[in-house]
C-alpha positions as CSV (number, residue, x, y, z in Angstrom):
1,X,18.2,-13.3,3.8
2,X,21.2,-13.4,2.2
3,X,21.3,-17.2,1.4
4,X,21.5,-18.5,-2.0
5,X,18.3,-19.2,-3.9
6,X,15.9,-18.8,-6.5
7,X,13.0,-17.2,-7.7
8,X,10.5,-17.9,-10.6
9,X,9.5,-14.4,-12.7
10,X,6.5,-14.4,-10.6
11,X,7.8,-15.1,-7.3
12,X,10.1,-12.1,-8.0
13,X,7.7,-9.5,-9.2
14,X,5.2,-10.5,-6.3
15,X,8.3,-9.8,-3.7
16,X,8.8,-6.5,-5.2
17,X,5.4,-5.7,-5.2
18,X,4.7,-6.7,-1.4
19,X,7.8,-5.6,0.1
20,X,7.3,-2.0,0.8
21,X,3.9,-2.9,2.2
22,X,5.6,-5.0,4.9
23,X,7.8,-1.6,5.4
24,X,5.1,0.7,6.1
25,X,3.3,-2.0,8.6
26,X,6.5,-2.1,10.6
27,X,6.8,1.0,10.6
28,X,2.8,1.6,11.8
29,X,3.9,-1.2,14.7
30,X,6.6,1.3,15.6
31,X,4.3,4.6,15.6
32,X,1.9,2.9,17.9
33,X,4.4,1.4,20.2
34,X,5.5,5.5,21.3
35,X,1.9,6.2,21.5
36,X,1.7,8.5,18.8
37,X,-1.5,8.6,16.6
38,X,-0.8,7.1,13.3
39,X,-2.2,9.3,10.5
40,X,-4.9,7.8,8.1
41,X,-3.2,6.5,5.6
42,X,-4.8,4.2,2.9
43,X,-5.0,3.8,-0.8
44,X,-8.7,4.2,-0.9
45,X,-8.2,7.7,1.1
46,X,-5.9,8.7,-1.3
47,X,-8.3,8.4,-4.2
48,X,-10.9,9.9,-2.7
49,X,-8.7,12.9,-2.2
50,X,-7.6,13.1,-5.4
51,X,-10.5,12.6,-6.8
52,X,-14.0,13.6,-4.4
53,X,-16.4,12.8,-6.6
54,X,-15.6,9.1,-6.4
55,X,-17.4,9.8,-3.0
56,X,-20.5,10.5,-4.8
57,X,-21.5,7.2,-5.6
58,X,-21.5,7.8,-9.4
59,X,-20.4,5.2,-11.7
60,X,-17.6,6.3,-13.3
61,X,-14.6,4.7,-15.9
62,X,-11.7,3.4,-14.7
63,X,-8.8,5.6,-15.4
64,X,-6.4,4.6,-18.4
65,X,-3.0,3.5,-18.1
């Protein structure tokens, strides 16, 4: 907000992690408001693109970093 301040560590990393997300609902608001259809568009649809077989119920390892 342009004020001066302070964060801890945590209280930055969780700002950087959380602010796109605020972006991209704004900008959802926005698509809605000039009645255009907003495309499907989550994390979980993602994966199960990337990867169909997570579709399939299976259990499967999580990925490694």
């Amino acid at each position: 907000d342009g004020d001066k301040g302070g964060m801890t560590r945590q209280e930055m990393l969780t700002h950087v992690v959380l602010h796109g997300s605020y972006h991209r609902g704004e900008i959802g608001r926005m698509v809605v408001r000039i009645a255009v259809s907003p495309p499907w568009d989550t994390y979980a649809v993602h994966l199960h693109r990337a990867e169909p077989a997570r579709r399939l119920g299976g259990e499967r390892e999580p990925a490694e970093v």
